[in-house]
N, C-alpha and C positions, 0 to 999 in steps of 0.2 A: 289372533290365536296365541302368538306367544305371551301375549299380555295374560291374556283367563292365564295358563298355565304357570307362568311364572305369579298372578295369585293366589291361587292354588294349592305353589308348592310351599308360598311364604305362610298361607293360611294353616295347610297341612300342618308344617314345622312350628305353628306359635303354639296348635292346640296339642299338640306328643310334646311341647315342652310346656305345655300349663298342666297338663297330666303327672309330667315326670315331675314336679316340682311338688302338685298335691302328694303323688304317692310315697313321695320321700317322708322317713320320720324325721320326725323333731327330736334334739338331743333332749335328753329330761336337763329342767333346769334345777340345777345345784345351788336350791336354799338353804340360808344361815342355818348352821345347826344349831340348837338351845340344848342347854342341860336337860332339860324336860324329854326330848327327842333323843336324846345319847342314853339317858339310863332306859326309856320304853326300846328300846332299838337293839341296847343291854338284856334285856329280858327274852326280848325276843329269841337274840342268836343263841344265849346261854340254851335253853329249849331245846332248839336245833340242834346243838351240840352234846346235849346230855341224852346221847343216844341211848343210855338204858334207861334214864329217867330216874335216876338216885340221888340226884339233887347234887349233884357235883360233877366237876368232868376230871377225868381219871385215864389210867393208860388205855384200860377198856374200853372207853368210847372213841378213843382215837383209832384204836385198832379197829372196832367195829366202821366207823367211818370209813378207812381206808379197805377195809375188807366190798365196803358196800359198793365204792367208787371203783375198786377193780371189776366186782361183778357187772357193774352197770357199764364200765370201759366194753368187757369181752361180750357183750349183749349188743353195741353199736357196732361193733366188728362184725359179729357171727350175723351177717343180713338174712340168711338163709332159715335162722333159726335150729342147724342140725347140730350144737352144742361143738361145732369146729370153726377152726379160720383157717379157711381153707388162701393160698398163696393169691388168688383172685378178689377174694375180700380184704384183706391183706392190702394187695397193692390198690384197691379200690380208694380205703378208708386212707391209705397216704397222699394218695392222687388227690384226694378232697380236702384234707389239710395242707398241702401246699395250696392250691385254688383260692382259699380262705386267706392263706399267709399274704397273698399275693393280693388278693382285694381287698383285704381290713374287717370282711366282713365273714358272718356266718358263724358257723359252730367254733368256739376256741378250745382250748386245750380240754374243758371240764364238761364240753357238753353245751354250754350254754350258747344260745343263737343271739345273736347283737350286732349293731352297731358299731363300728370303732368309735371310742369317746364316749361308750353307754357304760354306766354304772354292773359290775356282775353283780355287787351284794347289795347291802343296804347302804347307809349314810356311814361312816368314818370307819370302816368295815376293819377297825383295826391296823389299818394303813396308814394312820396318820403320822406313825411315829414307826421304823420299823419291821413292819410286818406284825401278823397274829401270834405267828409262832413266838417272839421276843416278847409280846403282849401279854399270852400265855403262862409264860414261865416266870415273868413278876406280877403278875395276879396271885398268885400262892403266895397270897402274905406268912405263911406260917411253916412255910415251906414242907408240910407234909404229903407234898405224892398229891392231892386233890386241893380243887378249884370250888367253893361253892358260889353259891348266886350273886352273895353278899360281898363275894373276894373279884368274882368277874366285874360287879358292877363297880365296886371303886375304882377295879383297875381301865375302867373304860371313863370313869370322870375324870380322873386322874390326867391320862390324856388329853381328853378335852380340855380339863383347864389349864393346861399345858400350851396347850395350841390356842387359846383365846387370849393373845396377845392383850389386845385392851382391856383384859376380864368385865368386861359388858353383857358376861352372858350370853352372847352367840359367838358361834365360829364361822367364818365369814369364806370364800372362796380362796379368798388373796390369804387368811391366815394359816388354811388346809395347805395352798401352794408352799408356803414361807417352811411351816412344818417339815412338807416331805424334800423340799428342801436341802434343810439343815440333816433332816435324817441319811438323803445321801451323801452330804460332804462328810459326816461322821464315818460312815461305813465306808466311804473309801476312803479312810486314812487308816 
């Protein structure tokens, strides 16, 4: 009798861990980037970005972005839907960001649901060197106030060929590391 139950319990436990093992995702794997890939990748975010669609990004799209992102902030808060955050949704919505700080997982700061170690954006999301923001502000080659297509996209090869150590035309895991790297010994000095 304790033999069946003790296989059983060892059968039970293999199949809830061939389960929990299926159900787990897989980290997406982080292929070489190519020039090819950085400027379609460039076109795409530029898009996104050019929240009125005037062919440039400008203070107005940033404003409109952060305008969007608060509404869509107090929209996650207000559960109720009655245009308040009331002190219970409130403490809801902190209760559930620590929960998340604490597992790795779930909703991050922006909304996005993930994995820890999962991608939020696309491929070299401007992170290579920096941040967006620094990325941003030397793309305006001509420094008047607006970014076009044509100024975003070099300033995203720019980058890249920056971070293609071998210049072999792809940007490699180990090269992305080495970059972000060098980008924090920079900023902390």
């Amino acid at each position: 009798m304790l033999r069946k139950v003790s296989i059983l319990v060892a059968s039970s436990t293999l199949s809830v861990m061939t389960i929990t093992a299926i159900a787990q995702p897989t980290p997406p794997v982080r292929e070489p980037m190519t020039r090819e890939v950085t400027a379609t990748h460039a076109a795409t975010m530029f898009a996104r970005l050019d929240v009125n669609s005037d062919g440039q990004l400008t203070q107005a799209d940033r404003d409109a972005r952060t305008e969007t992102r608060g509404e869509a902030r107090f929209e996650r808060l207000d559960t109720n839907g009655d245009d308040a955050i009331s002190r219970t949704e409130f403490a809801a919505h902190r209760d559930q960001l620590q929960e998340h700080r604490q597992t790795g997982s779930g909703e991050g700061r922006r909304g996005n649901t993930m994995a820890r170690g999962e991608g939020r954006r696309g491929p070299m999301h401007g992170r290579m060197m920096g941040g967006g923001r620094e990325m941003l502000q030397t793309a305006d080659a001509d420094s008047n106030g607006a970014i076009t297509q044509a100024e975003f996209t070099a300033a995203m090869l720019t980058r890249f060929d920056t971070a293609d150590a071998d210049k072999n035309g792809t940007v490699t895991r180990e090269e992305r590391r080495a970059v972000r790297q060098l980008g924090r010994t920079q900023s902390a000095s």
